[in-house]
C-alpha positions in Angstrom: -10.8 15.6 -11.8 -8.5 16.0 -15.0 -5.5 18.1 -14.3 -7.3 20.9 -16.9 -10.1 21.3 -14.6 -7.8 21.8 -11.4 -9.0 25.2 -9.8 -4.8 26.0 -9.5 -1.3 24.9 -10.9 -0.9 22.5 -7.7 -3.0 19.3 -6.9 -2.6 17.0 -3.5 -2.1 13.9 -4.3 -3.0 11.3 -1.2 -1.9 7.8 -1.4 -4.2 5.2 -2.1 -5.3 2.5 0.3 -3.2 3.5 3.6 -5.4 3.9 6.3 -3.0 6.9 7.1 -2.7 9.2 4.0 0.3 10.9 3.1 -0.3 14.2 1.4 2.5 15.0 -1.5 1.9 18.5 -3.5 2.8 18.6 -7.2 2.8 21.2 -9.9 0.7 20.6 -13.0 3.5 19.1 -15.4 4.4 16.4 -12.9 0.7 15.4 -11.8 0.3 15.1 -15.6 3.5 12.5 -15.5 2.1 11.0 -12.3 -1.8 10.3 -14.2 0.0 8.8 -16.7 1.8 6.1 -14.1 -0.8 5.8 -12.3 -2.7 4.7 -15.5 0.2 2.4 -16.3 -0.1 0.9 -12.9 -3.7 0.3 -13.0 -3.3 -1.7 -15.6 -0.5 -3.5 -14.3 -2.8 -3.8 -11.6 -5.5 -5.3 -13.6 -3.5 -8.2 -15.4 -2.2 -9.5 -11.8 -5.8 -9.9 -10.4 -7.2 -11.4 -13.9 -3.9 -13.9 -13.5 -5.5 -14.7 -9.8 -8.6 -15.1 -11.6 -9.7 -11.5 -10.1 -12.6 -9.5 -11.9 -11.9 -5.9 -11.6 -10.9 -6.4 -8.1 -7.6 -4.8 -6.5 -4.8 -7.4 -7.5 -3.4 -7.1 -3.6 -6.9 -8.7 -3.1 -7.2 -11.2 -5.4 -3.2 -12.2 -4.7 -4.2 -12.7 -0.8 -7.4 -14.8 -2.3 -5.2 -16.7 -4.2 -2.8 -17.8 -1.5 -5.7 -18.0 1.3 -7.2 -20.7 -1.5 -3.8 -22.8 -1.5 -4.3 -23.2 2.3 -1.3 -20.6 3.0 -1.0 -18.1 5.6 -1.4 -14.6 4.4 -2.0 -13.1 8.0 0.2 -12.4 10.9 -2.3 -14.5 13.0 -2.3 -17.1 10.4 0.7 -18.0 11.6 0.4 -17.6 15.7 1.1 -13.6 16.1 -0.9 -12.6 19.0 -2.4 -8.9 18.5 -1.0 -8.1 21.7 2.7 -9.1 20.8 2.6 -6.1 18.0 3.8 -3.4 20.0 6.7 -5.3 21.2 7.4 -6.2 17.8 7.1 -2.6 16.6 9.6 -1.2 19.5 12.1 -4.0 18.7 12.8 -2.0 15.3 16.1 -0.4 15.5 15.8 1.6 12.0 17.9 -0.8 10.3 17.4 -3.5 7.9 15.1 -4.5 4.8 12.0 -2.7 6.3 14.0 0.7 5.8 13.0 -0.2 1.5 9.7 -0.4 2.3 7.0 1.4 -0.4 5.3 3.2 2.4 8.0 5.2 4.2 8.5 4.2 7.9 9.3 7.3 9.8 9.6 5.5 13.3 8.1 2.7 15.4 4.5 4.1 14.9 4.8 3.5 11.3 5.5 0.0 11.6 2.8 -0.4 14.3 0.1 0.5 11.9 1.3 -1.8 9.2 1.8 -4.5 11.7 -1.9 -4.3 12.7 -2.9 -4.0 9.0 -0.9 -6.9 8.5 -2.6 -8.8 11.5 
């Protein structure tokens, strides 16, 4: 719905394609800035799947695709991760490190569970 037609001054905005969707509330001048990055990013988005030789297709997809087609792993089990060994993995974490950049904020060892199983 365009921000005009939004039945108050404050939208929820849920992020896109995480199973577990965070929930962020904005007044109407910065859901207006976020529409127009989100437009930008679409079609950022759009140029890296048609360089994958995606058609309209998420470029995270089309990426993956791409590196499936080279014979590389893009899995966790691609490369011997047994499902099983995920929650060791995940309670290993100690809060530290590289994974604390992360786009999707990791709030503790349940956090990186999920992604770990998205990832497997």
């Amino acid at each position: 719905m365009p921000v005009e037609e939004s039945p108050n001054t404050n939208m929820s905005i849920g992020t896109h394609h995480w199973p577990a969707q965070e929930r962020v509330t904005y007044g109407r001048p910065a859901v207006e800035a976020l529409a127009e990055e989100v437009a930008r990013a679409e079609a950022r988005q759009a140029d890296v799947s048609a360089a994958f030789g995606g058609r309209n297709g998420p470029a995270g997809v089309c990426l993956k695709n791409f590196v499936a087609g080279l014979g590389l792993p893009v899995q966790l089990r691609d490369v011997g991760v047994a499902k099983d060994e995920l929650p060791a993995i995940a309670a290993s974490w100690d809060g530290s490190g590289p994974i604390t950049t992360n786009p999707r904020k990791i709030r503790g060892k349940e956090d990186l569970l999920e992604i770990l199983e998205l990832a497997w």
